[in-house]
N, C-alpha and C positions, 0 to 999 in steps of 0.2 A: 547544498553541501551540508547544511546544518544537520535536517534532516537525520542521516545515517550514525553522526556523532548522538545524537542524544537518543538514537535506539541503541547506539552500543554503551551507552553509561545508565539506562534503565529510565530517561526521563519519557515514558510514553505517550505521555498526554502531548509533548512539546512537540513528541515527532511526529504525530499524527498532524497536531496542526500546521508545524513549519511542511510536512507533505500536501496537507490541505493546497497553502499558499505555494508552494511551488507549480503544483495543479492549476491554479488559478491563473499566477504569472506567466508559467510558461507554456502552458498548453498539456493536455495528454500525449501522454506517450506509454507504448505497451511497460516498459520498465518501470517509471514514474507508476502508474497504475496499481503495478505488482509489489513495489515497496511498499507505498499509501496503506495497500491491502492485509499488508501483513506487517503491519504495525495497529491496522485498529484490532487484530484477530489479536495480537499480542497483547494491546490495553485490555482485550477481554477478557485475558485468562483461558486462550486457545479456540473462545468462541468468535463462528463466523460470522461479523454481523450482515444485516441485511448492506449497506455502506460498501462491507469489503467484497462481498460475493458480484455487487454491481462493477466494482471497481476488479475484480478478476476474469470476469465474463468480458468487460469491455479491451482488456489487453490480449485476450485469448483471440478476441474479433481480428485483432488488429495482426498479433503475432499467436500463430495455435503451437507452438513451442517451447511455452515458456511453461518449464517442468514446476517452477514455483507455483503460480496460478493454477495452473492444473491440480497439483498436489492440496491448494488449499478450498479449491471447492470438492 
């Protein structure tokens, strides 16, 4: 829950991490994935890094629907 607050108040680093640990505690999941991934493209300054491209491929695996992931690889 943290997560999505502090990409919407610009804290990116936090979100990426608190996405990290949620990743960790709760397991993946194709959404969980998709956020993760376009929060570190976001700390990047719209670059994909290698981190988010794995974490966009692996939600795609899972659900091939997801116009987000799609769109950022």
């Amino acid at each position: 829950m943290l997560a999505p607050v502090y990409l919407r108040i610009g804290r990116l680093d936090d979100a990426v991490r608190a996405y990290e640990a949620a990743l960790r505690l709760l397991g993946p999941d194709p959404g969980r994935l998709t956020a993760y991934g376009e929060a570190l493209v976001l700390s990047r300054d719209g670059v994909v890094p290698a981190e988010a491209r794995t974490a966009f491929e692996q939600a795609l695996q899972a659900d091939g629907r997801l116009a987000k992931a799609r769109y950022y690889l």
